[in-house]
C-alpha positions in Angstrom: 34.8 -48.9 -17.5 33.6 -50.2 -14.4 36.0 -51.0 -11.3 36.5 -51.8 -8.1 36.5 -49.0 -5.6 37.7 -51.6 -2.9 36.1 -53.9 -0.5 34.2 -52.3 2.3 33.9 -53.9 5.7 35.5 -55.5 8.6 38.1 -58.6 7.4 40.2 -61.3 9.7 43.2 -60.5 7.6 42.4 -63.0 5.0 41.0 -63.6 1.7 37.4 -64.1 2.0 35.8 -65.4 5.5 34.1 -68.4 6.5 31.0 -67.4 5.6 31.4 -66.1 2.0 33.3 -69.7 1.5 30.2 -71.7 2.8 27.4 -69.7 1.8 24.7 -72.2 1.5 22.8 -70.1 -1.3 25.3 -68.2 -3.3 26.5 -70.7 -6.5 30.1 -71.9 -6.5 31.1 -69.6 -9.5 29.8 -66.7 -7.3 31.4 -67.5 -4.1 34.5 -67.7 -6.4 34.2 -64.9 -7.7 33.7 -63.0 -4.7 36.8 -64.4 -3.7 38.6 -63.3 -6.5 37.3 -59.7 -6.3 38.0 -59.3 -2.8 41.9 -60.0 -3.9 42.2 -57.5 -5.9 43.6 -54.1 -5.2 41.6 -51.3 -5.1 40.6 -49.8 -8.7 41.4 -52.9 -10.6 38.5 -53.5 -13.3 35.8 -56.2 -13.0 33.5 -55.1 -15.4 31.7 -58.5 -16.7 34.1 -58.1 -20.0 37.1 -57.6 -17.7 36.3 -60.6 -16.1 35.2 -62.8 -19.0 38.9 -62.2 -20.5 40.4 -63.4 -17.6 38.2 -66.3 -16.9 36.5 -69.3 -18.8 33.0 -68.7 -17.6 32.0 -66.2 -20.2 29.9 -63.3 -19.9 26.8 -64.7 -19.0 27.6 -67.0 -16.1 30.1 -64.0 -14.6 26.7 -61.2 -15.0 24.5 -64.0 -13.1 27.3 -64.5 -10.6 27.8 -60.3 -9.9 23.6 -60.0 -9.8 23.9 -62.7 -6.7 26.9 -60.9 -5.1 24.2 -57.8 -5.5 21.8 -59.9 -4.3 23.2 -61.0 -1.3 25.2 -58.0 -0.5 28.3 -58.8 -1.5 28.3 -56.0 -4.1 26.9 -53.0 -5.4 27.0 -51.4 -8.2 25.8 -47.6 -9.1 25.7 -45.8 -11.8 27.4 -42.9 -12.0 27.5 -39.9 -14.6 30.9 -38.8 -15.9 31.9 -35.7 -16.5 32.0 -36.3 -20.2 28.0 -37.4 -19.6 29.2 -40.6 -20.4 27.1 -43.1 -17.7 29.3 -45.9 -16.1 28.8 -48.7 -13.3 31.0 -48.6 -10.2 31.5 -51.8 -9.1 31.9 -52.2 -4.8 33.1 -55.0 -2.9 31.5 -55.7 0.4 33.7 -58.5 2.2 30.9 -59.0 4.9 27.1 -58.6 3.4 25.9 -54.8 3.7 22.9 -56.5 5.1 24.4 -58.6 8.1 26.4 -55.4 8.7 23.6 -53.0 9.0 22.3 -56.1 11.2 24.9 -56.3 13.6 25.3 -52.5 13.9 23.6 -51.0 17.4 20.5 -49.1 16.7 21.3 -45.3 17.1 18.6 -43.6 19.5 
């Protein structure tokens, strides 16, 4: 089952910053569904089915809304091999974008 393995990155303290909330080209259902993630504590599950019980969206618009966190940064999500050889998704939360992160970081010589 997929999960949340936390969210990864700097934070002011509070839910979701500034610039997740006025994200000019993330969809409203995505930016509140960032927000939602990033509440949760780590290893609570937000697999699209997890998160289709929970909310009225359904399925598809939750999938569309995780492939723009992707998108944008906001997530990723590997696939890992179990043990069992059973293949899963892991599901990471990002609370600032992995690529405005790796942007601000300095350049290593």
């Amino acid at each position: 089952m997929p999960d949340a393995t936390g969210a990864a990155g700097e934070s002011s303290g509070s839910v979701g910053d500034d610039h997740l909330a006025q994200h000019a080209e993330l969809s409203l259902v995505a930016i509140g569904l960032a927000l939602h993630i990033q509440s949760l504590p780590e290893g609570t599950p937000i697999g699209i089915k997890a998160l289709a019980a929970k909310f009225p969206e359904g399925e598809i618009r939750i999938a569309a809304a995780l492939r723009e966190l992707e998108e944008h940064g906001y997530l990723s999500r590997p696939r890992e091999r179990l043990q069992s050889g059973q293949v899963t998704t892991r599901t990471i939360s990002y609370n600032k974008p992995r690529l405005a992160v790796a942007l601000a970081a300095p350049a290593v010589a």
